[in-house]
N, C-alpha and C positions, 0 to 999 in steps of 0.2 A: 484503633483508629475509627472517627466516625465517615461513615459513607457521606459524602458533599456531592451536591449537585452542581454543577456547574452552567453557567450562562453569559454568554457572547453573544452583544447585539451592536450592529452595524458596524463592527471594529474596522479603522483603517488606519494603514501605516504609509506614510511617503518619505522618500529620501531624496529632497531634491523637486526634480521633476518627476523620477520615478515610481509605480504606484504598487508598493509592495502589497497591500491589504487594501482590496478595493469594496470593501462593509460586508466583513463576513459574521454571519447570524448562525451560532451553536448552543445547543444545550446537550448538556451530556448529564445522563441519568446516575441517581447516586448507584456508587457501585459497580459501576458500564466500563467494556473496555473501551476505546473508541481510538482506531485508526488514523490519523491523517495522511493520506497518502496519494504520491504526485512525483512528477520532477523536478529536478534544480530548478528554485527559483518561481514555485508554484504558491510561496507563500505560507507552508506548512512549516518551516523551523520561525518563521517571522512570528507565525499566531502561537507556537509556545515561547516564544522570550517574551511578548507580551503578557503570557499567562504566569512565567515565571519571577516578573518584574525586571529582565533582563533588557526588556524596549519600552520606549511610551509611546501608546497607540496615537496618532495624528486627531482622530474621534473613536467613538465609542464607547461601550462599558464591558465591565467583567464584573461577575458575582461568582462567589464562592458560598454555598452554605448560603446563609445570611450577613454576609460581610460582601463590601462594593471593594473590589480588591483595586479597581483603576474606573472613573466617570471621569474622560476627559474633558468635556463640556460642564461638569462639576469643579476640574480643578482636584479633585481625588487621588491620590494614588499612596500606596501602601507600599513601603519598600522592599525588596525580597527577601531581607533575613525575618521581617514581620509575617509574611503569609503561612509559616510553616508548611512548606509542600517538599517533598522528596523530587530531587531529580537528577536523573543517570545520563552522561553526556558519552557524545563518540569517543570521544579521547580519554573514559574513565575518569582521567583529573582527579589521580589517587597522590596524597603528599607522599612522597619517595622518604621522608624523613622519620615515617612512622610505620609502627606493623600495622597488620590489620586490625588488631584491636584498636590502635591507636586511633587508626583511619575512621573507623567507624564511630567509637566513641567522641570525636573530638567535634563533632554537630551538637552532641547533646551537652558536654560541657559548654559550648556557646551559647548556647539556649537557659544555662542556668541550673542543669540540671546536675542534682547529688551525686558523688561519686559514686556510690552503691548502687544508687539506681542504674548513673550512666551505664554501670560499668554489667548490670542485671538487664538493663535493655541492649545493651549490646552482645552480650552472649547469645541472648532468645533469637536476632539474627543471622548472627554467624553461624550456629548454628543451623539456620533455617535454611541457609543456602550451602549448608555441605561444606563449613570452612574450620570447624572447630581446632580440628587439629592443626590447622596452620596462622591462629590468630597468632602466633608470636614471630609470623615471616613480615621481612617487607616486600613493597613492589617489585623490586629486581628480582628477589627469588621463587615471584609467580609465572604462570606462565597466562596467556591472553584471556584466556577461559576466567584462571583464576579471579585474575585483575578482577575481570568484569564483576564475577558475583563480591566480589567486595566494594562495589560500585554501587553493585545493587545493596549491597547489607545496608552503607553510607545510607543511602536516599529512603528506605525504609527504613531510617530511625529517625531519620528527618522528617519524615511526613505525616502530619497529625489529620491532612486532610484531598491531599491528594498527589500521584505521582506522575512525574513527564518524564519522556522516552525520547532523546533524541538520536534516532539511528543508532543505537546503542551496541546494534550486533557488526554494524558494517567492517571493524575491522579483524574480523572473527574468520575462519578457514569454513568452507561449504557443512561441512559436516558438524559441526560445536556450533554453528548458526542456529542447525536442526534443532538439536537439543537443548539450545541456550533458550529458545522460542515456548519449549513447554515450561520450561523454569521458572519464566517471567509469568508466563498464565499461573502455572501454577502459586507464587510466592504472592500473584493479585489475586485470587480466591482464597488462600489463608491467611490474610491479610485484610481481606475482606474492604481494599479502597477502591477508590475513581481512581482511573487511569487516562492518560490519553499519549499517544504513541506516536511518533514521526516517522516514516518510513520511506523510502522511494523502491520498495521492495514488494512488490504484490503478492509473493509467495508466504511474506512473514503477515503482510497485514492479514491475508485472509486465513491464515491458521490460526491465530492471537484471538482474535477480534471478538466482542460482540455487534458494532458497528462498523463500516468504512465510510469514510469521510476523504472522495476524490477531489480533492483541489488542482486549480487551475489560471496562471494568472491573477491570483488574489482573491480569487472567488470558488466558491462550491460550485463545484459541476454535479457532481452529484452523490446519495450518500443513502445508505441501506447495509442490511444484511450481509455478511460477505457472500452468501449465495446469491443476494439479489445483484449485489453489485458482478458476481461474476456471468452468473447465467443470463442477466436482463440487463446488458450496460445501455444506456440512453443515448450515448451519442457515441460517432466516430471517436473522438477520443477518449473517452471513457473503453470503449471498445477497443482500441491498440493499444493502450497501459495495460491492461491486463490481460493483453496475450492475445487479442484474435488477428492473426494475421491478415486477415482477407476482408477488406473494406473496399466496397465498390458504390460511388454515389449515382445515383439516377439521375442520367440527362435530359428523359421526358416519356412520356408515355405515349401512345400510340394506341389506335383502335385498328385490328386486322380482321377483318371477319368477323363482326360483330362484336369480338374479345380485347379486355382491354392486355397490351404486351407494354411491361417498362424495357426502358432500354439502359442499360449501364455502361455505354462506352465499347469500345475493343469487340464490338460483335458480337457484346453478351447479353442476349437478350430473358425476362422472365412472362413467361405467358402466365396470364389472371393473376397480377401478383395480389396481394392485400391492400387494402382502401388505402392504407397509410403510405403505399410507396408512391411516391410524388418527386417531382423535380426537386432537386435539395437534400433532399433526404436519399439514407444511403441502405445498405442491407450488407450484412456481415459475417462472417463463417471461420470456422476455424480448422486449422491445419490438418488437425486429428478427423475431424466430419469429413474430409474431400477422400472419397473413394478413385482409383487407380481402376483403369480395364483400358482395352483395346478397342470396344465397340460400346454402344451405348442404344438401350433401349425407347425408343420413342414413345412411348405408351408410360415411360418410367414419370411420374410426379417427382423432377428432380432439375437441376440446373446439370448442364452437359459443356465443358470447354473443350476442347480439344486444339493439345498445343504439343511441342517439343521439351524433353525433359534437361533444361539448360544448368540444372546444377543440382549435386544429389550427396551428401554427406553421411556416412554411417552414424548412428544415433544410439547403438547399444539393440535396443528391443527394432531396430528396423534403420529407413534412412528417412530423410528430412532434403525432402526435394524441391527445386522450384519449375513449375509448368509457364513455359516461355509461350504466349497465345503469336498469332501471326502477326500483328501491330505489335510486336512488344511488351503487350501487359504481361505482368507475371503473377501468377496466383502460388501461396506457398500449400505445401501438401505433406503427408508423411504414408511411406508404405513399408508397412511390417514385414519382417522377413528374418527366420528362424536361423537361417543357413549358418554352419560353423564356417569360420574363418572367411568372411565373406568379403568381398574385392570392396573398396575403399571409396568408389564411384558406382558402385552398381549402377543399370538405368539410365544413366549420360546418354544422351543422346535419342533414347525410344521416341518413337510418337504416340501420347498417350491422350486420353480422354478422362478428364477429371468431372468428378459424377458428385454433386451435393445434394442430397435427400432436402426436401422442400421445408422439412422439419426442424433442420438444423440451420435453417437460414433466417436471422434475426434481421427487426426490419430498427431503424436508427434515426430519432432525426435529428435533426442538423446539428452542429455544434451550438452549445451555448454563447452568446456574443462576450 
């Protein structure tokens, strides 16, 4: 396979009055893996059926390599058995009527391709995904796992220039998720194509990845590194898709004493915070960073709540509680705790003091419109 570059510029899709793809602008590097990832309806399965030829964009364009695969403004579009690209859907969409040799070879017979060859390029996959010994089953005598990497074999023999991932592990058991995740990396680096991945799964995008791409509403909210996108999310929502429990927006600032103090609502106040926290903008923490104690030192560089522990869940390695403040706000929090056989509620009810070191508190601005 040759490494393609890919490029999307201003794609938009409408159905209706609805605005599935509100001009979304990618390029993805030949060889890159690259994430899409979002919730229902954030426009991320829309821009691969466009990529796939499965939608026609409302505008925009798409380049592959050096082939304009769709310019709607051109009038262009290239149909999907034309593009040669691999692609693995939720539902496998393996023919029940064939084994897996069958499955997988029966892309390259449609493509034109010689028996011997087909039949020589479908070994080197089957192989490649651990299925050899079962190229003579069919679907019913696999089991989900199975299915899948013959799903995967299918869409690598299809793809001369680039592969798409739609949720492809979703209907997978926690544990075969795990594993099925390095598979897929791995079967893209000895394969050596472009990738691009649909996920509504933060835990998969950021293990796969060499990009993440957060969609929102039709648009890129934002997109980096999976470290950048976890450790520096940009906005509030950026910031709760991938897990930070604890967003609190700034209702205004205030000068006391010559210092300037933000105020975030419920009595939570930060003295000197950073130039950037301003009304609109919010500041964000995560679950694991909120320390647990009784008292709290005032000298300590840190945010200090002090609330009632209204809901507390065992979590294996500790529990997973929420700090009820005196208005009702709730911040979430987690406190480690070793104990064998350990009561089911631990902490219901204490009055605790949740303690955020100043270091762990990211500042946010606003959502993107």
């Amino acid at each position: 396979m040759t490494k393609q570059r890919v490029a999307i510029d201003g794609l938009t899709k409408t159905f209706g009055d609805a605005v599935a793809l509100g001009g979304v602008d990618l390029d993805v590097e030949p060889g890159e893996f690259v994430s899409l990832l979002g919730p229902s309806g954030c426009g991320k399965t829309t821009t691969l059926r466009c990529l796939a030829g499965l939608e026609t964009p409302t505008s925009g364009a798409i380049t592959v390599g050096d082939e304009t695969f769709v310019d709607a403004d051109q009038g262009v579009f290239v149909p999907p058995h034309r593009r040669r690209i691999g692609m693995v859907f939720q539902s496998y969409a393996l023919w029940p009527n064939r084994s897996v040799r069958g499955n997988v070879t029966y892309p390259l017979r449609l493509r034109g391709v010689g028996r011997r060859e087909a039949a020589k390029m479908a070994a080197e996959v089957i192989a490649a995904v651990g299925l050899e010994h079962l190229a003579k089953r069919y679907p019913h005598e696999l089991s989900g796992g199975q299915q899948q990497r013959v799903a995967l074999a299918r869409g690598l023999v299809s793809a001369t220039r680039l592969m798409l991932f739609d949720e492809p592990l979703s209907n997978l058991d926690a544990t075969l998720r795990v594993s099925m995740r390095s598979e897929i990396r791995r079967l893209h680096d000895e394969f050596e194509h472009t990738s691009i991945y649909v996920t509504h799964d933060q835990s998969e995008a950021l293990a796969m990845s060499d990009r993440v791409v957060v969609m929102r509403d039709g648009r890129i909210e934002q997109q980096g590194t999976p470290g950048d996108i976890f450790r520096r999310p940009r906005t509030p929502f950026v910031a709760r898709f991938i897990g930070m429990e604890n967003v609190l927006e700034c209702a205004g600032v205030v000068d006391r004493a010559g210092s300037r103090v933000a105020q975030f609502g419920h009595g939570i106040e930060m003295p000197s915070p950073p130039a950037e926290v301003a009304p609109g903008a919010s500041i964000a923490f995560r679950a694991g960073d909120v320390e647990f104690d009784r008292e709290f030192d005032p000298q300590r560089d840190a945010l200090a709540l002090r609330g009632r522990i209204s809901q507390s869940s065992y979590a294996g390695e500790g529990y997973s509680v929420t700090l009820e403040l005196a208005d009702g706000a709730l911040i979430a929090g987690f406190i480690p705790d070793a104990s064998h056989n350990p009561p089911q509620e631990r902490y219901l009810g204490e009055t605790r003091t949740a303690i955020v070191a100043r270091s762990a508190v990211l500042t946010l601005a606003e959502d993107a419109a």
